[in-house]
N, C-alpha and C positions, 0 to 999 in steps of 0.2 A: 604359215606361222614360222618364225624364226627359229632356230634351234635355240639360240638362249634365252626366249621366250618361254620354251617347254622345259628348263631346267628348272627343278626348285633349286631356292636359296642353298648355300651351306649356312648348317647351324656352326654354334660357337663352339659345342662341343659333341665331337663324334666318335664313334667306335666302330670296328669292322667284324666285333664277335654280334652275333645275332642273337643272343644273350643277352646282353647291357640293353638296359634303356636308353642307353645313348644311342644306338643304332638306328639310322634310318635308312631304310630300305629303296628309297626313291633317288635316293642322291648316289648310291652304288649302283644304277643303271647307267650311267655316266664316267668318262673318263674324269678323276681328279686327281690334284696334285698336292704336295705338299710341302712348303718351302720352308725349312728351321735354320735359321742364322743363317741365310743368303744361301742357303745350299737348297738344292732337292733331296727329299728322302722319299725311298722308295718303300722302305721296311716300316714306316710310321703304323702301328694299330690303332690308336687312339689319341685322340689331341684336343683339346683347349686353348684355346686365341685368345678367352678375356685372360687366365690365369699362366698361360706362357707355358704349357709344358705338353713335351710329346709321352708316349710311352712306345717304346720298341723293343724287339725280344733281345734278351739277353742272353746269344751266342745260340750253342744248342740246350741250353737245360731246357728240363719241364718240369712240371710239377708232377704233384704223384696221382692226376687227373688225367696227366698227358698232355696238356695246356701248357704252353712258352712259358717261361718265365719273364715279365717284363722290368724294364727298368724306366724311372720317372727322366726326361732332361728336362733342364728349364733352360728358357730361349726366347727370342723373338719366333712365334708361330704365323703362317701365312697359310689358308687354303686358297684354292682355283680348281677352275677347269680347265682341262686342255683342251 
């Protein structure tokens, strides 16, 4: 069997807290990438392709859970695998 055979899809909307319902745990068995306005970002948390927007932390704050602070960008969004 191929390796990109055994990948699932990326969905359209993902998270890397294992919290949100957006989280899928099968696709974090695998290298992926993340491409916002022709760049790579490596600090992406959470993203959406159909609505154009990443979120990534904002610097060192946290919240008063200890949780990042994030911030919304809007952008051309692109997932992959590596």
């Amino acid at each position: 069997m191929n390796q990109a055979d055994s990948r699932p899809p990326l969905p359209d909307h993902l998270s890397t807290d294992a919290r949100s319902p957006h989280h899928v745990a099968a696709v974090f068995e695998h290298d992926i990438g993340i491409r916002f306005n022709d760049k790579e970002r490596t600090d992406v948390a959470e993203y959406c392709i159909s609505e154009g927007w990443v979120k990534v932390p904002a610097g060192k704050t946290v919240d008063r859970k200890g949780q990042p602070m994030m911030i919304k960008l809007k952008g051309r969004v692109e997932a992959f695998y590596r």
